[in-house]
C-alpha positions as CSV (number, residue, x, y, z in Angstrom):
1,X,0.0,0.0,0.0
2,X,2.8,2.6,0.4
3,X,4.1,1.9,-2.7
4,X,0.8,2.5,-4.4
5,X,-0.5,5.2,-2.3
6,X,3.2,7.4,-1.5
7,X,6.1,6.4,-4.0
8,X,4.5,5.4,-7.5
9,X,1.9,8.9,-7.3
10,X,5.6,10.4,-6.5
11,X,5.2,11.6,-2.6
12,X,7.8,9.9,-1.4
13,X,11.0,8.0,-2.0
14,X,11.9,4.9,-0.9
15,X,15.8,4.6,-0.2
16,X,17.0,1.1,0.3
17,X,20.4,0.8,1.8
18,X,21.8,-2.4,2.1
19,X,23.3,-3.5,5.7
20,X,25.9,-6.3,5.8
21,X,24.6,-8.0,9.0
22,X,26.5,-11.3,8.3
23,X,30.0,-10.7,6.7
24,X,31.2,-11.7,3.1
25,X,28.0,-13.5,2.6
26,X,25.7,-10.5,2.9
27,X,28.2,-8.3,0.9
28,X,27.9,-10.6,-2.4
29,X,24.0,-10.9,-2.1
30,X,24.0,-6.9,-1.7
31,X,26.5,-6.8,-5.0
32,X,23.9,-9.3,-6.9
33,X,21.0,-7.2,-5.8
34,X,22.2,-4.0,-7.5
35,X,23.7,-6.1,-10.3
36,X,20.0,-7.5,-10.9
37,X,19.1,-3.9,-10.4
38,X,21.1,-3.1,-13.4
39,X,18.6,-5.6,-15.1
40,X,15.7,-4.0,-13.8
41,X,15.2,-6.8,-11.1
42,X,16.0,-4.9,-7.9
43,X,13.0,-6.2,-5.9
44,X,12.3,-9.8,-7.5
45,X,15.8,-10.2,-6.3
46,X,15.9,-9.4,-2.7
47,X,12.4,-11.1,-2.7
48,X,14.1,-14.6,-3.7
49,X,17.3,-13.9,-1.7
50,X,15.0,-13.6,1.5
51,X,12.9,-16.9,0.5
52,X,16.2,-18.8,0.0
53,X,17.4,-17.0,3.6
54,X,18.7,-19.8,5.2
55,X,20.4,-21.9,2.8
56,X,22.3,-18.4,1.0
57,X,25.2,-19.0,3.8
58,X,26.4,-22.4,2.0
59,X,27.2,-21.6,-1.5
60,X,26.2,-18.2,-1.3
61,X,27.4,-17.2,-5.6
62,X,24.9,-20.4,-6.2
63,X,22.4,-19.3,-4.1
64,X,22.8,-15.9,-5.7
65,X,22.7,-16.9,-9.3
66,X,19.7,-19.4,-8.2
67,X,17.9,-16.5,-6.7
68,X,18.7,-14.0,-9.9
69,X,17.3,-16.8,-12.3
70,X,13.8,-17.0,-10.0
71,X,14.2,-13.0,-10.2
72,X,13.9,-13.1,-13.8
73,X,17.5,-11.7,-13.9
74,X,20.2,-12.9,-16.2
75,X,22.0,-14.6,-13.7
76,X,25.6,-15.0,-16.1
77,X,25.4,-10.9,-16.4
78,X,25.0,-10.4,-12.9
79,X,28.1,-12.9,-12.0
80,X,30.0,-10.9,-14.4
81,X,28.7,-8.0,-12.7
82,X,29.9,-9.0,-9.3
83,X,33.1,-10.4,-10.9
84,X,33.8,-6.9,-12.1
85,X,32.9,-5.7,-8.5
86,X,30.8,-3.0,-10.8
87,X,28.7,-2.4,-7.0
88,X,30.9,-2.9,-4.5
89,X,32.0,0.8,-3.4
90,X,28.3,1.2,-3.3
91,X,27.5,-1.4,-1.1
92,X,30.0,-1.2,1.3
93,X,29.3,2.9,1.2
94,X,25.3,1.9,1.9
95,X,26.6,-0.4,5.1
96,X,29.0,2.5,6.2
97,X,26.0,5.4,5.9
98,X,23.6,2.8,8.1
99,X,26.3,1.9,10.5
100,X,27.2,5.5,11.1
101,X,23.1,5.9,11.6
102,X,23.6,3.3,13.8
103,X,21.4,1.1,12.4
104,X,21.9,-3.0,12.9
105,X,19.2,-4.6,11.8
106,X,16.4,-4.4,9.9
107,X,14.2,-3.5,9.1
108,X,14.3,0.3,9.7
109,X,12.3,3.0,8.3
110,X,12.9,6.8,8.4
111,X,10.6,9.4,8.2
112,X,11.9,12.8,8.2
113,X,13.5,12.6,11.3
114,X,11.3,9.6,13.0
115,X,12.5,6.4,12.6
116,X,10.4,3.6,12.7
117,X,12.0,0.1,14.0
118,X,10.5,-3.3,12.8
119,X,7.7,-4.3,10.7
120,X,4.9,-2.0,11.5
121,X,1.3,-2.2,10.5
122,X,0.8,0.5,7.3
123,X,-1.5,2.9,9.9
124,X,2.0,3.8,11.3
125,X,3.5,4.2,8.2
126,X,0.5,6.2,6.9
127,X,0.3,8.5,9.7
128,X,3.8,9.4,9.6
129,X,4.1,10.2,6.0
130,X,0.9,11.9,6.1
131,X,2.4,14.2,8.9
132,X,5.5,14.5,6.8
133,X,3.9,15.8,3.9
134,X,1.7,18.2,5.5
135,X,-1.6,16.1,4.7
């Protein structure tokens, strides 16, 4: 629903930043993210890397390349992508910028200057964004 109601109409934008919770393993899956981005496949991905959660800290680049082709993603572009380390700076700049936010976990949602910890009902959401925006 806040897609729909807040970012598509243009209200709001949704930053993702991705937060390297569990080492080398979350670092790779952050680079495959934006290197399915690059296709166009941003959420699909994250959506099959969270499905595949617990088996991703095995073979993580086959888990990855798994998840990209249930993404729709091209899943030899995106290991060349993370080959290249085309995303890396990025990545590691996104887990620097939460860190220094002091954030840990996630999920964790800003809203001008409230924060919002957790998964929360859309009411919260939807009261906070409607105070942001003067509504």
């Amino acid at each position: 629903m806040i897609i729909e109601q807040y970012i598509k109409p243009g209200k709001v934008k949704l930053v993702y930043r991705h937060l390297q919770q569990l080492g080398e393993g979350s670092e790779l899956l952050s680079e495959a993210s934006e290197c399915a981005a690059d296709q166009g496949r941003f959420w699909e991905m994250r959506y099959a890397i969270y499905t595949r959660y617990r088996a991703l800290y095995g073979d993580t680049m086959g888990e990855a390349v798994a998840a990209a082709e249930e993404a729709g993603a091209d899943a030899e572009a995106m290991r060349a992508c993370i080959d290249a380390a085309t995303h890396e700076a990025a990545v590691r700049a996104d887990h620097a910028a939460a860190a220094a936010e002091g954030v840990r976990s996630r999920p964790v949602f800003k809203v001008g200057e409230r924060t919002l910890i957790g998964q929360q009902p859309f009411g919260a959401f939807q009261q906070l964004l409607d105070q942001a925006l003067g509504a």
